[in-house]
C-alpha positions in Angstrom: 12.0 -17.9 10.6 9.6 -19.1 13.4 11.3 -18.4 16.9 9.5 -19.7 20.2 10.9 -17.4 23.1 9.8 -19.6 25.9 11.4 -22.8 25.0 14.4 -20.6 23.0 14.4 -22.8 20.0 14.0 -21.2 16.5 12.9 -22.6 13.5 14.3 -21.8 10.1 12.6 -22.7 6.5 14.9 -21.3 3.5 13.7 -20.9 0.5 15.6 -19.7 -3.0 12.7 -18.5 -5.3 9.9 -15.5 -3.9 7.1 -16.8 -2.1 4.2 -15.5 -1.4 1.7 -14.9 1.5 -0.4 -18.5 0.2 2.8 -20.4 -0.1 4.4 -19.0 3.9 0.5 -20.3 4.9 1.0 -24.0 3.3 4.8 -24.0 4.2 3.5 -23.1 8.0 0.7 -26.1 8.2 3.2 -28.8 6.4 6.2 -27.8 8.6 5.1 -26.2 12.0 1.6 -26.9 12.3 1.5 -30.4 12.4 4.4 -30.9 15.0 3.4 -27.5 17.2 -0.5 -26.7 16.5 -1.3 -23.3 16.8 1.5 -21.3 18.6 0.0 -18.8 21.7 1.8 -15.9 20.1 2.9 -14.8 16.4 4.7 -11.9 15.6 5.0 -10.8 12.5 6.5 -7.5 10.8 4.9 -8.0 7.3 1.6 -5.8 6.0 -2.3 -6.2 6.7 -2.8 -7.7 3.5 -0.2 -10.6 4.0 -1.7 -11.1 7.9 -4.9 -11.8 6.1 -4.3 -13.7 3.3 -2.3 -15.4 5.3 -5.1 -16.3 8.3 -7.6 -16.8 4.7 -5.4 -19.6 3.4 -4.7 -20.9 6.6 -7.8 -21.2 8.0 -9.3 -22.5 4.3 -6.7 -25.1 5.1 -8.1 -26.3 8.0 -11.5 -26.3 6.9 -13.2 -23.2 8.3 -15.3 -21.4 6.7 -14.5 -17.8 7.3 -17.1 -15.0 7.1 -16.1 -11.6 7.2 -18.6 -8.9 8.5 -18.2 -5.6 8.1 -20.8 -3.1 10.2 -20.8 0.8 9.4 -22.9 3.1 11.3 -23.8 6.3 9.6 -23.9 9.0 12.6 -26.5 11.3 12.3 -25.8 14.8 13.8 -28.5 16.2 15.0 
C-alpha cells in the first residue's frame, strides 16, 4: 500500500503468494516509479535489512552503482 498524504490518493498492489524485500523493489519501479518517480517521503514500518535490500535492488535497478563505506575510529584513551 503506497499512500500520498498531499494529494490523498493511495495506492494498493495485492498480492496472494509471500514476497520478498527484491520483489516489493521491482513491483515499486514497474508500478509507481514509472508514473510518480521518486516520492519526497516514504514511510515504512518494516526492518533495516528490508529498507536496504530494498534501496540495493532498487537502486541496481536503476543503474547505480552503490558503494557502501563503513569508517571506524578506534579511540585511544590516553
Amino acid at each position: 500500500m503506497i499512500i500520498d498524504k498531499l494529494i490523498k490518493w493511495g495506492y494498493f498492489i495485492a498480492y496472494i503468494e509471500e514476497i520478498l524485500a527484491e520483489d516489493i523493489a521491482r513491483i515499486y519501479i514497474k508500478e509507481v516509479f514509472v508514473r510518480y518517480r521518486v516520492l519526497s517521503k516514504i514511510i515504512s514500518d518494516r526492518d533495516l535489512r528490508f529498507i536496504v535490500v530494498f534501496w540495493e535492488v532498487f537502486l541496481a535497478e536503476q543503474g547505480v552503482r552503490v558503494v557502501i563505506l563503513i569508517l571506524y575510529y578506534l579511540q585511544i584513551d590516553g
